[in-house]
Steps between C-alpha positions, in 0.01 A plus 500: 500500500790744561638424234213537291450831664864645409456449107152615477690829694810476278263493158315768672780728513674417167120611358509819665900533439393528126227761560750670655733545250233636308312721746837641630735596283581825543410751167802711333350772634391401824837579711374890384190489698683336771854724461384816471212493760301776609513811292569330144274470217537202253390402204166294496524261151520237727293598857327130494882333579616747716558409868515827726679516793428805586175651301435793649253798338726643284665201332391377146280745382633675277729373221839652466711204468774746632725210637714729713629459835495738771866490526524571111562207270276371245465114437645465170573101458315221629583089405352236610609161573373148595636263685665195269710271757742611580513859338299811444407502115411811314124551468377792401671894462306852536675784399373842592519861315361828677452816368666850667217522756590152574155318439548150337459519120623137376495195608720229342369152592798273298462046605818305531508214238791307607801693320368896499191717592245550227240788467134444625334767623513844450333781748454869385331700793352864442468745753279821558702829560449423864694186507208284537485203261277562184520193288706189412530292225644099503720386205564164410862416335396281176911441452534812262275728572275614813099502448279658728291299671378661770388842668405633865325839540450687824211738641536670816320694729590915629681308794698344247376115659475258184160420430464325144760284331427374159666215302498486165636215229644557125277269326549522097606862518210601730499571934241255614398573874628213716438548851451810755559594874264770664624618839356704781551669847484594802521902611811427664617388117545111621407292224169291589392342209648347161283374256656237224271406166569318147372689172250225365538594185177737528515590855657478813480215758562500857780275600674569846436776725773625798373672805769668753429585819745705761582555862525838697837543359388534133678118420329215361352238752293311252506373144199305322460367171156393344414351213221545273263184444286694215251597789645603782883549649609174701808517782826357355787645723553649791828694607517637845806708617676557835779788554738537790552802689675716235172406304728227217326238401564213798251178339316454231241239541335372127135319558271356210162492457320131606134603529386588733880557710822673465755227496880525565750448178827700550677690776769727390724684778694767419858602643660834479815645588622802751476724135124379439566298266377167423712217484336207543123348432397149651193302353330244672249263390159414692532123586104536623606540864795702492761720285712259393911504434652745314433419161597851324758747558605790283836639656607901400831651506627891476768689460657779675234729346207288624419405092398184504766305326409109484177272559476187562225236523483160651265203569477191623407297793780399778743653299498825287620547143552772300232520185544810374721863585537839335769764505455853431757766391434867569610860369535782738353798321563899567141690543519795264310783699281759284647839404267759605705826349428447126525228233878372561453152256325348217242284595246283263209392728250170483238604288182521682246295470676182440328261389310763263246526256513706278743789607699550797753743620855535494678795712879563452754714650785716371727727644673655250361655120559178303370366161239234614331168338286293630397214263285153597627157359328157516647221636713396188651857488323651203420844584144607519423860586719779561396739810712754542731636236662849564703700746353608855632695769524423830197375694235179557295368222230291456367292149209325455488175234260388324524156423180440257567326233724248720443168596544384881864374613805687621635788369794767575578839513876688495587787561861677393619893627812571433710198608222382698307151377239331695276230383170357711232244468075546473278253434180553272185321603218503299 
């Protein structure tokens, strides 16, 4: 009988050891929720896999994908790795560009295939003149050329809280609507609601709704998914969060929906360090009774700066193994404060809006009487429209284009003055 009793345990943990390793793999964004904590404001592509450890009111709602540090660095390289007995081998590589304001523009997503890394996804993010993320498009590397596939577009309120994200595919040279989040909340500007639905193909269908609920402190005690059953929403998950006296993130306690009961699934415990921040996470299975062994444990490491510098994620039963880890490589940066005595340097702004149909706007700086064009180009270089054309003093100007006549994609604009050359990105959305 005891016997009996120890494998039907051991097969129940090598069950839940594989949901695991599914459930709790940390995202390749995730150690920014965690990392930067309290004041920082990420970006939101991928808000279902992200696991906060400290989600307070002003986290997450509005999308800047400005992936700079207090201490000022920028995350420029990120690689992957998985764990092949008995070495780390090269997974996956992202590579990121930012513009002078510092807000992410690219994303460079390259896969390992044994010998070198090969192109496979390609971000382009768009940002209001306020720094606040406008649009983003996906490409897909076809192994010659990249071919848009898809694009996000962002609405937000006059508190600047993200409250509609729409995703759109490329399908046979047309954006098809794909899928849309709807947000809402609170007066204190704590997200309370997020609202996930599929395009049908003639409407749009309910399929998972989010509901956040906070403490006194403004930080998220409770997290619950429901699902949509075609009549009514149904309970799936249940997240409820503990903090510890400098109010980080202590437990995390994940619960699934068994009508008509809450029942336990995972316990997560988070560690932190005398500099706040977090260095370890423990999961623990339910075994019906009881949290089980240690089952998960994602590991973080930092450097002198407090940049996070290496992750690394094991499982297993009586004895932990690594699975998967990533490193990530940063660039410290110099903030460039804003002359207030007069123009002192050429400048080409984002054109605003962007995405846009049919015009938009496109304000440029120069501080000296120079001869000044300002042409737009497609994406193969051919030059489409010339702006600007002519010699201007001093000063700020502003253009608007008209892009009728065009069909939706990518396009860009350059400006030269004098010896200056500057070349940015819009995106046309019809």
């Amino acid at each position: 009988m005891k016997t009996s009793l120890i494998v039907i345990l051991f097969l129940l943990c090598s069950q839940l050891l594989s949901q695991i390793d599914k459930q709790d793999k940390i995202n390749h964004r995730d150690f920014l929720k965690e990392r930067l904590g309290h004041d920082s404001n990420l970006p939101e592509q991928i808000k279902s896999s992200l696991e906060p450890a400290n989600f307070q009111n002003n986290d997450s709602k509005r999308i800047v994908n400005k992936t700079i540090l207090d201490n000022g660095f920028v995350l420029t390289e990120e690689i992957h790795y998985d764990w092949v007995d008995p070495n780390w081998v090269n997974k996956s590589k992202y590579t990121y560009t930012y513009d002078e304001n510092n807000n992410r523009i690219m994303e460079l997503i390259s896969d390992w295939n044994g010998a070198n890394w090969v192109f496979e996804w390609l971000w382009h993010y768009d940002y209001h003149e306020s720094n606040i993320m406008s649009g983003a498009i996906k490409e897909r590397w076809d192994g010659t050329n990249w071919e848009q596939e898809y694009i996000h577009l962002y609405n937000y309120d006059e508190n600047n809280n993200l409250i509609e994200e729409l995703h759109q595919e490329l399908v046979s040279g047309n954006w098809n609507n794909d899928k849309q989040f709807t947000y809402a909340y609170d007066a204190s500007n704590n997200r309370i609601l997020q609202l996930y639905e599929k395009w049908s193909g003639s409407n749009w269908v309910k399929e998972t709704k989010y509901t956040y609920t906070y403490n006194g402190n403004n930080t998220m005690n409770v997290e619950l998914w429901e699902r949509w059953d075609n009549t009514n929403w149904v309970n799936y998950i249940k997240y409820t969060y503990t903090y510890d006296a400098t109010n980080y993130s202590g437990e995390k306690i994940m619960q699934s929906w068994n009508d008509p009961n809450w029942v336990n699934t995972y316990q997560y415990k988070h560690n932190y360090d005398v500099d706040h921040n977090l260095f370890s996470v423990a999961t623990r299975p339910w075994l019906g009774t009881s949290w089980g062994p240690i089952w998960g444990m994602k590991d973080y490491f930092y450097d002198g700066y407090n940049n996070r510098i290496e992750y690394i994620y094991k499982s297993g039963g009586s004895g932990l193994v690594n699975k998967e880890s990533h490193t990530y490589t940063y660039q410290s940066i110099t903030k460039i404060e804003q002359l207030t005595d007069g123009i002192k340097t050429y400048r080409l702004s984002n054109n605003y809006p962007n995405p846009f149909n049919p015009s938009t706007k496109i304000n440029y700086s120069i501080p000296n009487q120079s001869y000044v064009t300002l042409e737009v180009f497609d994406v193969m270089g051919r030059e489409l429209r010339t702006l600007i054309n002519k010699e201007q003093p001093i000063g700020n100007y502003e253009v608007e284009f008209n892009a009728s006549g065009l069909t939706s994609g990518i396009y860009f604009y350059r400006i030269q003055a004098g010896e200056f050359v500057e070349t940015k990105k819009m995106i046309l959305m019809k």
